[in-house]
Backbone as CSV, one residue per row, in Angstrom:
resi,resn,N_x,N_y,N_z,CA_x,CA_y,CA_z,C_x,C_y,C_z
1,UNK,-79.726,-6.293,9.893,-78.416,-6.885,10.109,-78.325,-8.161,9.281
2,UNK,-77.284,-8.339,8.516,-76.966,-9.477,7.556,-76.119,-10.219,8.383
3,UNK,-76.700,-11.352,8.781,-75.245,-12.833,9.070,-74.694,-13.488,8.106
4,UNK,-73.364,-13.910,7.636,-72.831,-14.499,7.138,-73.231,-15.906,7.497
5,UNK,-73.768,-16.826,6.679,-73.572,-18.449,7.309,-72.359,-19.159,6.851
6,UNK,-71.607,-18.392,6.375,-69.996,-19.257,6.058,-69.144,-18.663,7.507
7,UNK,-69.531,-17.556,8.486,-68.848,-17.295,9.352,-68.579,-18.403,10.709
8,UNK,-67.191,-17.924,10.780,-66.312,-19.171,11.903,-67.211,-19.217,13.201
9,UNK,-67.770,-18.267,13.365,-68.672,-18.027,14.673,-69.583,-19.143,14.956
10,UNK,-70.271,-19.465,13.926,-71.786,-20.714,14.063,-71.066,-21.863,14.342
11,UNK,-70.120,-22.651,14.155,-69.411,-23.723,14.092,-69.320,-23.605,15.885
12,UNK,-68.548,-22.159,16.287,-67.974,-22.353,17.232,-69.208,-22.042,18.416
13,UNK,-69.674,-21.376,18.176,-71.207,-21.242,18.712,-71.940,-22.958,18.916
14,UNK,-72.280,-23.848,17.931,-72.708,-24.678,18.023,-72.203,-25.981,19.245
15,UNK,-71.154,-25.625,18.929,-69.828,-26.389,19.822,-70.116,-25.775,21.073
16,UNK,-70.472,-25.050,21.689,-70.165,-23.917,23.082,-71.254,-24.517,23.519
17,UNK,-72.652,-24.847,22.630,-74.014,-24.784,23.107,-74.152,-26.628,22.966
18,UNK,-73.475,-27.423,22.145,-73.828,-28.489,22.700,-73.514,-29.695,23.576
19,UNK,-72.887,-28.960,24.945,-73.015,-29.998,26.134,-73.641,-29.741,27.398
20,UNK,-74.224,-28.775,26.994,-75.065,-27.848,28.051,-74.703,-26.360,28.448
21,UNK,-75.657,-25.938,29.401,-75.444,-25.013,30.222,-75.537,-24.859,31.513
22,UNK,-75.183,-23.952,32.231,-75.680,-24.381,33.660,-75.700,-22.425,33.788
23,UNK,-76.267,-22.282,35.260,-76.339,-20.947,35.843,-74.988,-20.570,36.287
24,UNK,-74.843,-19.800,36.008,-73.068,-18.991,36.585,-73.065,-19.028,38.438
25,UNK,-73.761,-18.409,38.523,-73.875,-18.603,40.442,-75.314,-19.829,40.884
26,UNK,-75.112,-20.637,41.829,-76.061,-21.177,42.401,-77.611,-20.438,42.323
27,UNK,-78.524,-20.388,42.517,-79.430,-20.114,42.566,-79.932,-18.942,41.721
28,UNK,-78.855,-19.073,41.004,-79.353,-17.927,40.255,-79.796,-18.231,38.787
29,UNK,-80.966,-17.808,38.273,-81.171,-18.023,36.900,-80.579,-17.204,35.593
30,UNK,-80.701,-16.080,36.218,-80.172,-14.303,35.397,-78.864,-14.639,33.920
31,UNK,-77.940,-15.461,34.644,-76.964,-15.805,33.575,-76.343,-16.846,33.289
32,UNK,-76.452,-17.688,32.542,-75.799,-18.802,32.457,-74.908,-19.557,31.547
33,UNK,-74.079,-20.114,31.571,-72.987,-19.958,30.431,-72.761,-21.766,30.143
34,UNK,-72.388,-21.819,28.856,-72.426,-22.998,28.179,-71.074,-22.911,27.669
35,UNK,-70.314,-23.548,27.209,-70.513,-25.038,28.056,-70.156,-25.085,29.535
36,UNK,-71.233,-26.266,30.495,-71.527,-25.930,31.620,-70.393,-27.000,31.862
37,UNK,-69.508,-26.608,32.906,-68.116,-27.792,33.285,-68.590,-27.957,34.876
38,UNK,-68.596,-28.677,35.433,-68.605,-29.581,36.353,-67.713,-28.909,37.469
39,UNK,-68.456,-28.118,38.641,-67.315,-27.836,39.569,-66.152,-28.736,39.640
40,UNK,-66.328,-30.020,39.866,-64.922,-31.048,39.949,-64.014,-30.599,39.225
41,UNK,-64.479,-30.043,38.272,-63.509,-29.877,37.258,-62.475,-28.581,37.140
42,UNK,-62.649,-27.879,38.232,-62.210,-26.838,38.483,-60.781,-26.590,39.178
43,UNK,-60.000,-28.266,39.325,-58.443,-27.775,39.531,-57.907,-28.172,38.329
44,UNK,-58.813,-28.801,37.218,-57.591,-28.923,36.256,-57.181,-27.963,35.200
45,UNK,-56.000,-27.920,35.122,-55.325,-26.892,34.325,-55.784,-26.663,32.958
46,UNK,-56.995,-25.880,32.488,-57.408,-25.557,31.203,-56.298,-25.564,29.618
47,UNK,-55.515,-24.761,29.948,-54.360,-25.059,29.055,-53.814,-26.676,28.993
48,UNK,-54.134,-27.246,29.683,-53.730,-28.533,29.374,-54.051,-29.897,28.517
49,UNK,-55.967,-29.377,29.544,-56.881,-30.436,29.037,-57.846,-30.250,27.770
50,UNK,-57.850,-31.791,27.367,-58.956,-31.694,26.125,-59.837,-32.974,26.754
51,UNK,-61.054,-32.350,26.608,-62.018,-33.506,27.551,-63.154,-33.805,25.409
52,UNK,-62.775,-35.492,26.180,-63.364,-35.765,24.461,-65.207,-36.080,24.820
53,UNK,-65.907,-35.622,23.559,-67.097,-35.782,24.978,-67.628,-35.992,23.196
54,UNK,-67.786,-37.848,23.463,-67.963,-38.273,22.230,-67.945,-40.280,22.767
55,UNK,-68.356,-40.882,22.205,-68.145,-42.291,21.951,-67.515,-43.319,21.454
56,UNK,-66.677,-43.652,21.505,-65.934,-44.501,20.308,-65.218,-43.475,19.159
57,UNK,-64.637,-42.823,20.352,-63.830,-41.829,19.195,-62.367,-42.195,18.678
58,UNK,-62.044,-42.148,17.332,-60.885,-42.518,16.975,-59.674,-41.577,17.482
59,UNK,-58.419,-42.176,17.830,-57.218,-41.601,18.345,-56.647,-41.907,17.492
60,UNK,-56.328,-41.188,16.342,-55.714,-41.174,15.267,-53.743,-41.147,15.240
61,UNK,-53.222,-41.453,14.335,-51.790,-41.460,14.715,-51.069,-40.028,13.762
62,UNK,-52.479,-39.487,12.898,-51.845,-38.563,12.306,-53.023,-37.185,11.899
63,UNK,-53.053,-36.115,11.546,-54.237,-35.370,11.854,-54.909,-35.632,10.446
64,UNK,-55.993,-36.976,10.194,-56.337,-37.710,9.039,-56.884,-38.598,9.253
65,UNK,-58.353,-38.533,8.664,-59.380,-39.422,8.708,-58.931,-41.269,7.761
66,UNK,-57.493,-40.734,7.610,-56.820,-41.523,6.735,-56.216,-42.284,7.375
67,UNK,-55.782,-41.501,8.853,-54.768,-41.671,9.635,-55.182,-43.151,10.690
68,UNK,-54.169,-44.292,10.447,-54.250,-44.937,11.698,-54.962,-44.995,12.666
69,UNK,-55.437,-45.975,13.215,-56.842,-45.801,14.700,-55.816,-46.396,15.748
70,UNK,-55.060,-45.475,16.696,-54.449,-46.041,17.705,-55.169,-46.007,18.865
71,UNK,-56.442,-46.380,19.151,-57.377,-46.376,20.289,-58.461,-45.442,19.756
72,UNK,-59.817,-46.174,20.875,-60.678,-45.606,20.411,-61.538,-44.895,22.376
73,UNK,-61.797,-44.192,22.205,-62.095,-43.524,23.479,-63.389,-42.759,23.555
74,UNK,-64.038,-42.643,24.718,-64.840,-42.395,25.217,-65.139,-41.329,26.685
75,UNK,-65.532,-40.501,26.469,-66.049,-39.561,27.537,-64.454,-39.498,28.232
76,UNK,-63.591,-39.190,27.589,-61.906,-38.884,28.632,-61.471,-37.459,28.604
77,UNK,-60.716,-37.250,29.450,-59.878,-36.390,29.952,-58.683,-36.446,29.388
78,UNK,-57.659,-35.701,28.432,-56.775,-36.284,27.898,-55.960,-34.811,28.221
79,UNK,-54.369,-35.099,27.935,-53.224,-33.916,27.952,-53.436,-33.407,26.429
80,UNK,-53.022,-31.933,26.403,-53.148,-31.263,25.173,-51.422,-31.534,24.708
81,UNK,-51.207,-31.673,23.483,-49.951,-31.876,23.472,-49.550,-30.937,22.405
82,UNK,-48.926,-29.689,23.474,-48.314,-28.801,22.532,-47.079,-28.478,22.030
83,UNK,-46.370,-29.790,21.696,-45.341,-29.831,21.101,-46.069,-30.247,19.064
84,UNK,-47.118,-31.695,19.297,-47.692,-31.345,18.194,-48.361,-30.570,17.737
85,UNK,-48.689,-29.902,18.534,-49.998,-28.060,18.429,-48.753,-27.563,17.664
86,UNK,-46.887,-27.357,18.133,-46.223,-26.769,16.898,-45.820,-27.240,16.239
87,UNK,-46.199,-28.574,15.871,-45.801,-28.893,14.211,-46.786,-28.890,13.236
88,UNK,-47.886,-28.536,13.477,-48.995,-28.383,12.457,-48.692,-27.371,11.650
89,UNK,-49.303,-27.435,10.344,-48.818,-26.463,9.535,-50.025,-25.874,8.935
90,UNK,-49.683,-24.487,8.545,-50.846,-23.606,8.517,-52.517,-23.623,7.978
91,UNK,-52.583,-24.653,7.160,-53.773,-25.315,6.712,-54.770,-26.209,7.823
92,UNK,-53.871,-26.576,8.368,-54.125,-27.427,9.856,-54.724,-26.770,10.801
93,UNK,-53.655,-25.854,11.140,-54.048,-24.794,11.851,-55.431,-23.854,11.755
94,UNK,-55.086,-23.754,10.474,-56.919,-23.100,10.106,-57.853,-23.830,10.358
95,UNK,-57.768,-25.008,9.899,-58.782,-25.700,9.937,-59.243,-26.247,11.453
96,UNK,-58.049,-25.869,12.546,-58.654,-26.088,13.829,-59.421,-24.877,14.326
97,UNK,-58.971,-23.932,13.890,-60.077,-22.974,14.108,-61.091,-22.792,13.753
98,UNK,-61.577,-23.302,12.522,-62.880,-23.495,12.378,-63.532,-24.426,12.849
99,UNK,-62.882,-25.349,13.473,-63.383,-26.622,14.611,-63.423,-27.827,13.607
100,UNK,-62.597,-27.814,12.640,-62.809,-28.704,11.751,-61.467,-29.605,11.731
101,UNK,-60.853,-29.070,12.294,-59.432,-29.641,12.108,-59.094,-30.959,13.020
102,UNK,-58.135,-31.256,13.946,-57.863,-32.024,14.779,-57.088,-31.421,15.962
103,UNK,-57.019,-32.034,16.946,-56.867,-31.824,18.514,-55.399,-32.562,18.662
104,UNK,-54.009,-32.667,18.869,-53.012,-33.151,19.602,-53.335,-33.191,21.074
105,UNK,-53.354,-34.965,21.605,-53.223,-35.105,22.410,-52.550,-36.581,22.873
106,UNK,-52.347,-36.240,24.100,-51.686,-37.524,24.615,-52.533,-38.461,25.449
107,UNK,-52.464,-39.568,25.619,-54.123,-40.281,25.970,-53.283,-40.875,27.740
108,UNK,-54.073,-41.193,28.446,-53.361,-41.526,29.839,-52.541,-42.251,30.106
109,UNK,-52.667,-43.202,28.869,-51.342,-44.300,29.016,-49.995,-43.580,28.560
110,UNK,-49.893,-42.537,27.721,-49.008,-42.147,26.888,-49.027,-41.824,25.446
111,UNK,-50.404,-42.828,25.148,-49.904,-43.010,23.420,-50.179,-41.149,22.949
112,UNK,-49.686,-41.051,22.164,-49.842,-39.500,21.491,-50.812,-39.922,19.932
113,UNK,-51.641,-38.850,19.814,-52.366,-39.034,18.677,-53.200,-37.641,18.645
114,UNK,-54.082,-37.686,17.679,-54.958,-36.750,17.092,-56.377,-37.076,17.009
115,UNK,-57.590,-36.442,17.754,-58.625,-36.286,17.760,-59.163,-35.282,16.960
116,UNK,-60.978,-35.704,16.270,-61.471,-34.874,15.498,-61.651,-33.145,16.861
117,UNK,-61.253,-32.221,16.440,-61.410,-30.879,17.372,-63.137,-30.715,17.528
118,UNK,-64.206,-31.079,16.061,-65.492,-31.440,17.219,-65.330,-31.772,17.905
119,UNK,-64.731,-32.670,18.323,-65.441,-33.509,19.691,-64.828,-33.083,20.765
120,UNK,-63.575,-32.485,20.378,-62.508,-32.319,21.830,-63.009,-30.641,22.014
121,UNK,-63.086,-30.648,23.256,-63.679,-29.540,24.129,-62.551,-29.449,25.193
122,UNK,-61.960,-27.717,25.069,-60.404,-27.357,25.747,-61.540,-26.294,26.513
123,UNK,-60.918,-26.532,28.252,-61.615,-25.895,29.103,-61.438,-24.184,29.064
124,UNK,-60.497,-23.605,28.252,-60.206,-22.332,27.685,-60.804,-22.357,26.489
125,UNK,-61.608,-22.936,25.792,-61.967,-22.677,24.152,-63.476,-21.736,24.359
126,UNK,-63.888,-21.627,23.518,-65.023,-20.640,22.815,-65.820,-21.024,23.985
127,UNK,-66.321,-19.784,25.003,-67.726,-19.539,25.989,-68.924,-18.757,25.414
128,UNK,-69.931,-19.208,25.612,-71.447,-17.919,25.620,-71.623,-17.645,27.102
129,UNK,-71.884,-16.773,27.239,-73.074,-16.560,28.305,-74.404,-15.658,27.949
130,UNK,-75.101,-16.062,28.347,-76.698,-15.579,28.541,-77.330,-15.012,29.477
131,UNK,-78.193,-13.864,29.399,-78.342,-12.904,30.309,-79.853,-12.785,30.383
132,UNK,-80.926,-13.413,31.029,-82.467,-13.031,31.082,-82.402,-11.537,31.208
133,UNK,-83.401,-10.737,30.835,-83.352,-9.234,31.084,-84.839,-9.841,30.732
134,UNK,-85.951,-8.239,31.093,-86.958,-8.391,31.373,-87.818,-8.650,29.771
135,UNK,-87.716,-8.142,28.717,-87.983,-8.744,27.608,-87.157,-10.086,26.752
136,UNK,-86.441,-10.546,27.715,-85.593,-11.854,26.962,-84.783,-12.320,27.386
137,UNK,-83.847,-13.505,26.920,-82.387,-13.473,27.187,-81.797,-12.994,25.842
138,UNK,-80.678,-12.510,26.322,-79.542,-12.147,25.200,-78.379,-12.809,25.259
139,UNK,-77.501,-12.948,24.085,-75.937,-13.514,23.884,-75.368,-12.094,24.684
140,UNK,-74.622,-12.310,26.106,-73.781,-11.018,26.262,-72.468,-10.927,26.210
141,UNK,-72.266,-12.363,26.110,-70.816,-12.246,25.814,-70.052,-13.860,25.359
142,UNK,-69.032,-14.030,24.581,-68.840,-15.031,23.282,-67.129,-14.643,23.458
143,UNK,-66.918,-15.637,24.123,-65.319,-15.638,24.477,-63.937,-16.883,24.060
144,UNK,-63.127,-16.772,24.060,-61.908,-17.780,24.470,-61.045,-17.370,24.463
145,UNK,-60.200,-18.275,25.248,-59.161,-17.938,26.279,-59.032,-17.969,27.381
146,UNK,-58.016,-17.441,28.128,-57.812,-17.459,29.752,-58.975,-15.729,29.705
């Protein structure tokens, strides 16, 4: 089997696998899925949120490393703002799918801006889960969405 290393998958793979994992049911080891979210976290509306899980991250005023620093943020919870999700234009757009692009969001006070999409993690974006079986674990399944 040949892998592509220019494929969109490793980016988004890498992203899935680095804030952890946890076990799918309590006590159970058998399967466990990354990224691991925080029961607490389980009334907020996935379609909504972008949780920035980063340090001193710039809140940009435009989707551009060029762009304005209108706050800088840390470990937050922010609104997805999909009114700018439709004004991006198709280059943009690609480039958020490869996780390279930027994130529209609105920050708690209000201000609206753009985060690097590394860092912003949408509780519907790209899942693994992992399955011990008796010679290993395996990738069994590589998801996003509702």
């Amino acid at each position: 089997m040949s892998l592509d290393p220019t494929s969109p998958v490793w980016p988004r793979l890498k992203k899935a696998l680095s804030i952890g994992c946890a076990p799918i049911s309590s006590g159970s080891d058998q399967k466990w899925i990354c990224p691991a979210l925080d029961s607490s976290t389980s009334s907020l509306e996935p379609r909504k949120q972008v949780f920035i899980l980063g340090e001193d991250v710039p809140l940009r005023t435009a989707p551009s490393k060029d762009a304005s620093v209108l706050a800088r943020l840390s470990c937050r919870v922010l609104t997805f703002d999909n009114k700018a999700w439709s004004r991006l234009l198709g280059p943009q757009l690609e480039a958020f799918d490869r996780e390279e692009g930027w994130t529209p969001v609105i920050s708690e006070n209000g201000r609206k801006g753009y985060v690097e999409t590394a860092i912003a993690f949408r509780p519907n974006g790209y899942r693994v889960v992992f399955e011990r079986r008796r010679d290993g674990w395996y990738l069994v399944m590589f998801v996003a969405g509702d």
